[in-house]
C-alpha positions in Angstrom: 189.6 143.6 59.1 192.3 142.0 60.5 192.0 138.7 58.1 191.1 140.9 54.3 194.3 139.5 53.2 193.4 135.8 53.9 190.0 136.2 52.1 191.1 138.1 49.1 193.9 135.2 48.8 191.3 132.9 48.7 189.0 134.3 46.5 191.6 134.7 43.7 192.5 131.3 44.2 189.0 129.8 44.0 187.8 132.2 41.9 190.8 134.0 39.6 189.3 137.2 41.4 191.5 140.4 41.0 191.8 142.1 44.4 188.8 142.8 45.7 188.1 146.2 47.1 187.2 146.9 50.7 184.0 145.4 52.4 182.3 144.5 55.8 181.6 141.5 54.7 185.1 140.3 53.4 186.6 138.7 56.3 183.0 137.3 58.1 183.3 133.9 56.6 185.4 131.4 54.4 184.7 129.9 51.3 181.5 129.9 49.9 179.8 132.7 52.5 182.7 134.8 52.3 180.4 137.7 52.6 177.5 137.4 54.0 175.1 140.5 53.7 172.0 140.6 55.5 170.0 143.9 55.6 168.8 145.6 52.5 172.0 148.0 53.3 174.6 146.0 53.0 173.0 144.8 49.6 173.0 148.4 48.4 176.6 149.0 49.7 177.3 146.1 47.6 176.3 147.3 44.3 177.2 150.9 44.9 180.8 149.8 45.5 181.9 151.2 41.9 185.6 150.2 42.5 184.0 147.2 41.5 180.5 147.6 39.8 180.2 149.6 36.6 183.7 148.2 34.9 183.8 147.1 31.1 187.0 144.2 29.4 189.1 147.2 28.1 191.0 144.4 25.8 189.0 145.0 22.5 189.6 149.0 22.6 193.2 147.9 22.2 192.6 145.7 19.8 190.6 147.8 17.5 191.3 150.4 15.2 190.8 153.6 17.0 194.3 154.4 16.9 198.0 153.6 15.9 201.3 153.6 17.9 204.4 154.5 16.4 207.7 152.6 15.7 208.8 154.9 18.6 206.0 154.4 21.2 206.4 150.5 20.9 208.6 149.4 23.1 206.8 151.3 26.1 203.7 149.6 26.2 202.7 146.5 28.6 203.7 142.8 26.9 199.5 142.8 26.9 199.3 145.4 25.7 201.7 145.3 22.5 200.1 141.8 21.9 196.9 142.5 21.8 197.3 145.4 19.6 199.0 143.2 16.6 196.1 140.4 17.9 199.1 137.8 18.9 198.5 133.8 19.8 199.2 134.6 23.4 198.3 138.0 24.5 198.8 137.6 28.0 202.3 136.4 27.8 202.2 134.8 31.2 200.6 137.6 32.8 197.8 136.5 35.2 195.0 138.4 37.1 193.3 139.4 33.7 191.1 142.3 34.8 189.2 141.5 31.9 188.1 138.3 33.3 188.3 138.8 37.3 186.7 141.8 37.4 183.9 140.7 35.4 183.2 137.9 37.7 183.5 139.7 40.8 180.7 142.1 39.8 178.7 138.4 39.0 180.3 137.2 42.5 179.1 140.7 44.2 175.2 140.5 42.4 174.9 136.8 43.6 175.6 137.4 46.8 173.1 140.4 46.8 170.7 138.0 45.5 171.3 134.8 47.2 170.9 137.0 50.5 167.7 138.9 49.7 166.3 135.1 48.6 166.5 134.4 52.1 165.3 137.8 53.6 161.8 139.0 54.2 162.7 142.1 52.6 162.6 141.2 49.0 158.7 141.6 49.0 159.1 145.0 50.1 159.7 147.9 47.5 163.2 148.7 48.2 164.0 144.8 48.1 162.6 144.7 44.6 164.4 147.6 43.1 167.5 146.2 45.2 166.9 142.6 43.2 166.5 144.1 39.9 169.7 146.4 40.6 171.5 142.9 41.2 169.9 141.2 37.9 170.8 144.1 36.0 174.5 143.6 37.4 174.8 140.0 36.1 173.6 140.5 33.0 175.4 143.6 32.2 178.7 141.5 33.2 177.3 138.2 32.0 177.3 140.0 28.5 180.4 141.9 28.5 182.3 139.0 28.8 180.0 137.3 25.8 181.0 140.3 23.9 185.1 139.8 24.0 185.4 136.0 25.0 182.9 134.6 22.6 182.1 134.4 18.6 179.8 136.7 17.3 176.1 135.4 17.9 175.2 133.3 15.0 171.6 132.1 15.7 172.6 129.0 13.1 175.9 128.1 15.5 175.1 129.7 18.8 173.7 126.5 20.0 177.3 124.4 19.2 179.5 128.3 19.9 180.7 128.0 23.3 179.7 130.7 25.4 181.3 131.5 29.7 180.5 130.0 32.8 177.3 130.8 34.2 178.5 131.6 37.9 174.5 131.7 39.5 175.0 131.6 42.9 177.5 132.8 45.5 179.4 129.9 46.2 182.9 130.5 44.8 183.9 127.0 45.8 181.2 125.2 42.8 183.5 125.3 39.0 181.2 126.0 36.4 182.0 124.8 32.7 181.1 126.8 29.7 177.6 126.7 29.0 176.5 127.4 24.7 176.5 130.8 23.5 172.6 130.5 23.3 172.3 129.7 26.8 174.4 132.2 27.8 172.3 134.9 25.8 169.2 133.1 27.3 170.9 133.9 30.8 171.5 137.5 30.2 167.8 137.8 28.6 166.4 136.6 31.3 168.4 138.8 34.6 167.4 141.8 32.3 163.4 140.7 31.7 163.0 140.2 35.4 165.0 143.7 36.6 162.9 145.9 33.8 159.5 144.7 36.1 161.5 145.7 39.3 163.3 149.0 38.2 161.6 152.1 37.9 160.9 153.9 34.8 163.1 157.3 36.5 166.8 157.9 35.2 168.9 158.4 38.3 170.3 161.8 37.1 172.4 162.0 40.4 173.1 158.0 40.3 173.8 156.9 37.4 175.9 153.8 38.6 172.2 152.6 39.3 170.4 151.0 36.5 167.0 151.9 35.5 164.0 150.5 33.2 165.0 152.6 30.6 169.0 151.2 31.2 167.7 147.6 30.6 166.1 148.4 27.2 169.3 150.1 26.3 171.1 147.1 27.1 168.7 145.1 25.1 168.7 147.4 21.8 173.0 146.9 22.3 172.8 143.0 22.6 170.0 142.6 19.9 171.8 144.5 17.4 175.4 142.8 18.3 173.0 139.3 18.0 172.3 141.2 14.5 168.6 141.4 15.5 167.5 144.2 13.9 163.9 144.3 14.5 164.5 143.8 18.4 166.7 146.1 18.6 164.9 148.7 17.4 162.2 148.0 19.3 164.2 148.4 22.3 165.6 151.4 21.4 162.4 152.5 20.7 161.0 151.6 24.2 164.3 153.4 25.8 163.7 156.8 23.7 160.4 156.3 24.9 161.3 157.0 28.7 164.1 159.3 27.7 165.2 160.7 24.5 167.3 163.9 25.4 170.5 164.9 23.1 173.0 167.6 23.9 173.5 170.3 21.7 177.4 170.5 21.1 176.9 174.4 20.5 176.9 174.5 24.6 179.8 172.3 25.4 183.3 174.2 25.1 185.5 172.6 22.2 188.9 174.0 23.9 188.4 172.1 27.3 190.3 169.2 28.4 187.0 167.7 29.8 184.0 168.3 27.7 182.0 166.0 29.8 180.6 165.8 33.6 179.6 162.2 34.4 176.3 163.2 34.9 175.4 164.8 31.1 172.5 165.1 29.9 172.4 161.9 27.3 173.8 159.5 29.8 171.7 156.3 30.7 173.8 154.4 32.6 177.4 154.7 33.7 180.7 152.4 32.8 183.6 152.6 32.1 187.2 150.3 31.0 188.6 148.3 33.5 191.7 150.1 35.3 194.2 148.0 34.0 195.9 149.1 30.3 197.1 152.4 30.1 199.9 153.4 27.7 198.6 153.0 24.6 195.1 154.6 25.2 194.4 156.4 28.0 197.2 158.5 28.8 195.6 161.4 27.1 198.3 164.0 25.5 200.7 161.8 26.3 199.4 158.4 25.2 201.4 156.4 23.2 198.2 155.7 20.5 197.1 158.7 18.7 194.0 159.0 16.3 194.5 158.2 12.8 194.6 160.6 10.2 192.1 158.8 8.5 189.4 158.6 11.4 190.2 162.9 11.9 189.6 163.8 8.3 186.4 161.6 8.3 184.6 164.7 10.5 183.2 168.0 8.3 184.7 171.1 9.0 181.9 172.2 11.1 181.4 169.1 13.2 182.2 170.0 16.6 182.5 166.1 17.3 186.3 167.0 16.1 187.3 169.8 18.5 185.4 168.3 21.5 186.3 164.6 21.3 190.1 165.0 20.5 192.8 167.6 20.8 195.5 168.3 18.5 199.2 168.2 19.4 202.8 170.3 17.8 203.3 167.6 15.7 199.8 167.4 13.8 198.9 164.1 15.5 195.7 164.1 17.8 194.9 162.4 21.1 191.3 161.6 22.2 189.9 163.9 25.4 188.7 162.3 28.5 185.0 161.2 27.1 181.6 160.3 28.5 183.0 159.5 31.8 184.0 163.1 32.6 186.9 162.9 34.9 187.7 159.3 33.9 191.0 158.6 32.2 189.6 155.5 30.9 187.0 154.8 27.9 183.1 155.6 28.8 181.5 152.2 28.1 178.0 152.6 29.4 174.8 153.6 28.0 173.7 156.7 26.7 171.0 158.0 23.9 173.1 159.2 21.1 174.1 155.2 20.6 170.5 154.5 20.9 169.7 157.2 17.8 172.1 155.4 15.8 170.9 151.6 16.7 167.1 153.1 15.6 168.5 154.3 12.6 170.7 151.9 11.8 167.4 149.3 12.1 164.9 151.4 10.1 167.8 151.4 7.2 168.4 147.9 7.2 164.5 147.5 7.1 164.2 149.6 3.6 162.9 152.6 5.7 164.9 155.2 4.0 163.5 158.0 4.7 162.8 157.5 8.4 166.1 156.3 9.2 167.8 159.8 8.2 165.1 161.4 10.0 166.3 159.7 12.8 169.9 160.0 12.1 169.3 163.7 11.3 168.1 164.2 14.6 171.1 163.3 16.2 173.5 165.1 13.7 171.8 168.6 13.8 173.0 168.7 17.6 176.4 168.0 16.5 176.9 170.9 14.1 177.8 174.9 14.2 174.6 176.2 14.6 176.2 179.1 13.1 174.6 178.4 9.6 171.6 176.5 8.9 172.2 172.6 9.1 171.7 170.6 5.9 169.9 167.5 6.7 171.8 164.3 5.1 169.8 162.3 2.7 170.0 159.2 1.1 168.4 157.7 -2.3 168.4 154.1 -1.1 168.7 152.0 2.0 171.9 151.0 1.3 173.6 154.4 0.8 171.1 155.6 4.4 173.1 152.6 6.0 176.4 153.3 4.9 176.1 156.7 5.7 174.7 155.7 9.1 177.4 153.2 9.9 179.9 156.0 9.3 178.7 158.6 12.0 178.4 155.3 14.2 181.8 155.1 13.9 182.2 159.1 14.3 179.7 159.4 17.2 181.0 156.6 19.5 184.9 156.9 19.0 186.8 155.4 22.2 183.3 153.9 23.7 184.6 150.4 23.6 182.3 149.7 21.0 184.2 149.5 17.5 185.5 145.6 18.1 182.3 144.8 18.3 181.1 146.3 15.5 183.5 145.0 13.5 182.8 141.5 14.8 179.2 141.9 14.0 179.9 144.0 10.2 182.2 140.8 9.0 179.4 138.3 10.2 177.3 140.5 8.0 179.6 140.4 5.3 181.4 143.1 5.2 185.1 141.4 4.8 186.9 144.2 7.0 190.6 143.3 7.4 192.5 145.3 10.0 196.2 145.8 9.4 199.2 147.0 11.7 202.7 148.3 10.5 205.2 148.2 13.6 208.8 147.8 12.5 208.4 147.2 8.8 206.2 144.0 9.9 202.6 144.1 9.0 200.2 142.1 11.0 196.4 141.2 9.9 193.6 140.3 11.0 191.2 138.7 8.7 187.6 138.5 8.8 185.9 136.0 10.8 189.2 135.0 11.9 189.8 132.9 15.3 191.6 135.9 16.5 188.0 137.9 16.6 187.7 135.6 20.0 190.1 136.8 22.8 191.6 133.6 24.9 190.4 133.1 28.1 193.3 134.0 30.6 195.3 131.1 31.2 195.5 131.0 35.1 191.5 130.6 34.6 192.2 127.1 32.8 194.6 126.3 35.2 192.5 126.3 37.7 189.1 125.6 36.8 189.9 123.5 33.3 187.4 125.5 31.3 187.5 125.1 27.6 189.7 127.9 25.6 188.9 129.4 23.1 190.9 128.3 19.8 192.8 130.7 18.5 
């Protein structure tokens, strides 16, 4: 691999790729056949290469509010980092190579390759060629979505045909500069990669693969999008299909509270794995000695006899607390993947907002009772009306999926819905906002991207 070098140059120059990760295929051909995969193999290495597959933006956990830095811890994080935490103009602050971006678009890169070779190969009729496509639509879409999710508005169906959505990158050629297609066709993009791999992906969770999508991973990924598109009637139905295949919670009574890694990456309630990009770490995912600690606010919020407390965070000398590594088991970084407990909590949130009361604590219920002492017999929470079910609903979203990338969202999709949360910083005696609806919801697109491709950015 004599020329790697040459090729990964050229890729991040054609397409604002971070470095991409070893390959057979790297160094067989320039420009647009830079790899060039030809058995059904090499298009499995492909999408098992998790250095490059399975990777989430990690930019909106740091710009949420899942934790606070100190006056004192300031000065030590990353010029993107410290920007994006007080949601500046310019977050990157000439930084380039925005993993946030490139890495995104090498896992698109990666898929289209997988699928512009198997489009040419006789064996795409054969089984293992259709679970191998479906792998590779599944790929694009989770990707195509992600980047939706921090580089776009909120889904408005009255705007989302004016809201500008990313460049739909369908084919393998890096050398062909795609413009921003709407937010609708961007969602009608993802909708359809995930349509197409739910026929061609079986049915089976991959207990001992879970960087490998399945059926039931594709309605997960649907109930997520539907309820960020503030569909609540799809999304349940998705999450409905999903629990269908696979519905299995853990009991937090059999997972030790006092160990530094509750998790395996192969637990019991996980659907598909993820995790944040490898690219911001002193503000969130140094662990005891990350700069960002939980607030106080967010740790009083759990009952004395949740064991959400003990197990997802750890408490230091000085009465602050730090998350624990997560979902991802031995990952540093935040689990962003699929798993069932957010699926409970999309069902119940969807029942709630459809005057179902009653059901939608039974569902929420259901989740909860594995979350408590068993020591005593759990009190089911109740609710007199759908507004109070939802409210308390949205609260043990918020409890449940601490550090899972999601809360930005959320709070993207809640202020579309109304809900005028303003998020506040205090570094220095300065207080930064962040009002709803704001431009600032939209990250920019990494300028090096608009340098070279002249893509639209996002106003800010």
């Amino acid at each position: 691999m004599k020329n790697i070098l040459y090729w990964i140059y050229t890729i991040s120059l054609l397409l604002g790729l971070s470095a991409c990760r070893k390959s057979e295929f790297l160094n067989k051909k320039p420009i647009t056949n830079i790899l060039t995969p030809t058995t059904l193999t090499d298009f499995q290495n492909l999408l098992e290469n998790t250095d490059v597959m399975n990777l989430t933006g990690g930019l909106a956990q740091i710009s949420a509010d899942e934790y606070v830095v100190s006056d004192a811890s300031w000065p030590s994080g990353t010029a993107t980092e410290r920007n994006s935490y007080i949601w500046a103009k310019d977050i990157y602050a000439g930084d380039v190579g925005i993993q946030d971006w490139n890495e995104l678009y090498q896992q698109v890169f990666y898929a289209n390759n997988v699928l512009d070779g198997l489009a040419k190969s006789d064996s795409v009729a054969s089984p293992q060629g259709q679970y191998v496509k479906g792998w590779a639509l599944f790929i694009r879409a989770f990707a195509f979505y992600d980047l939706t999710r921090t580089f776009c508005k909120a889904y408005d169906a009255s705007t989302a045909t004016t809201d500008l959505g990313i460049p739909l990158k369908l084919k393998s050629g890096i050398d062909n500069i795609e413009q921003r297609a709407t937010l609708q066709q961007s969602f009608e993009q993802i909708f359809s990669d995930l349509t197409t791999a739910a026929a061609l992906l079986p049915a089976t969770r991959p207990s001992a693969n879970l960087n490998r999508p399945s059926k039931m991973a594709v309605y997960a990924l649907l109930a997520r999008i539907y309820l960020d598109m503030r569909n609540y009637v799809q999304a349940g139905n998705y999450a409905d299909q999903c629990l269908g295949l696979y519905n299995t919670l853990i009991d937090y009574n059999t997972v030790s509270t006092t160990a530094a890694t509750p998790f395996s990456t192969t637990n019991d309630e996980l659907i598909y794995n993820a995790h944040q990009v490898v690219a911001y770490g002193d503000f969130t995912i140094n662990l005891a000695s990350c700069l960002g600690k939980v607030p106080a606010t967010i740790i009083n919020s759990y009952a004395v006899n949740d064991l959400r407390l003990p197990i997802y965070f750890a408490k230091l000398p000085d009465g602050t607390y730090y998350r624990k590594r997560g979902y991802y088991g031995l990952g540093l970084y935040s689990f962003t993947g699929l798993a069932t407990d957010e699926l409970y909590l999309i069902k119940a949130e969807c029942l709630a907002r459809n005057g179902q009361t009653a059901p939608a604590m039974r569902v929420l219920n259901q989740l909860l009772i594995k979350r408590y002492v068993n020591t005593s017999p759990y009190i089911p929470l109740t609710a007199s009306t759908s507004a109070i079910a939802l409210t308390t609903i949205l609260s043990e979203r918020r409890k449940e999926l601490m550090w899972r990338g999601i809360r930005w969202y959320d709070l993207k999709r809640l202020n579309k819905e109304g809900a005028d949360i303003t998020l506040s910083r205090v570094v220095n005696g300065t207080t930064y906002s962040l009002l709803p609806n704001d431009n600032h919801w939209v990250l920019p697109i990494p300028g090096d991207e608009i340098a070279l491709s002249g893509i639209q950015q996002n106003p800010r």
